[in-house]
C-alpha positions in Angstrom: 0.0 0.0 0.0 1.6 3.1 -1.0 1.0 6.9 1.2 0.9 10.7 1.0 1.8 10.6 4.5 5.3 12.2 4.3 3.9 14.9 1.8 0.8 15.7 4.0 3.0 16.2 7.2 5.5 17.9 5.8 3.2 20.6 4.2 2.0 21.2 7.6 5.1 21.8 9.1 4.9 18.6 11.3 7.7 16.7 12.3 7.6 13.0 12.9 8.2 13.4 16.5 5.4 16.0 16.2 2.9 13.4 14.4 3.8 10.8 16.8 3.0 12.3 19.8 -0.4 13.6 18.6 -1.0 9.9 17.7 0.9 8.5 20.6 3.2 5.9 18.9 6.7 6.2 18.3 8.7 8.4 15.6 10.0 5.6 14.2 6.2 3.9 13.5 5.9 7.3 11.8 9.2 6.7 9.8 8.0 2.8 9.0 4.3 4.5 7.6 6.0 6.6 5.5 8.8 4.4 3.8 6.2 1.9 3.0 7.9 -0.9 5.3 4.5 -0.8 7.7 1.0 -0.7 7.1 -1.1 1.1 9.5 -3.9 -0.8 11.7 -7.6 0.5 10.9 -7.5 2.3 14.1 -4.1 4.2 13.6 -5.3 5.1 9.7 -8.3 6.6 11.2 -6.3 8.4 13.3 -4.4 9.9 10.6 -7.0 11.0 8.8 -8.9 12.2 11.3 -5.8 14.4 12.2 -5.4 15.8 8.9 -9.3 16.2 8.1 -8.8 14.1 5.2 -10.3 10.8 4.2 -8.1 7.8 4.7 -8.1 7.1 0.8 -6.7 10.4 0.3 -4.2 9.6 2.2 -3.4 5.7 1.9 -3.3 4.2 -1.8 -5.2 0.9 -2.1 -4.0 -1.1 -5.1 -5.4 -4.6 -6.0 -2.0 -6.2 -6.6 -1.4 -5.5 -2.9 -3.5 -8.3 -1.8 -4.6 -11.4 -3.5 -8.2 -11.6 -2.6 -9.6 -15.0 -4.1 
């Protein structure tokens, strides 16, 4: 699953220490979001987005190859 994590918090001016505070994991779950080496649970994506006043699709990137659903 691919993110505009990175470019939404950096826009703002947020630091991942910042962003992991306000969502009260570590920097470096920040770091893992962001580089693509960690998905987010349901709970923390809502999180986000709820943070940002986004919708989580406009922030994490579905794509069908990602999963094999059969």
């Amino acid at each position: 699953m691919k993110n505009r994590l990175r470019e939404i918090r950096t826009a703002r001016g947020i630091s991942q220490e910042e962003l992991a505070d306000i969502l009260g994991v570590t920097r470096q779950t920040i770091s893992s979001l962001e580089n693509g080496r960690y998905n987010p649970s349901i709970i923390l994506a809502f999180k986000i987005a709820r943070y940002f006043g986004m919708a989580i699709e406009d922030i994490f990137i579905y794509e069908e190859r990602d999963y094999d659903v059969r």
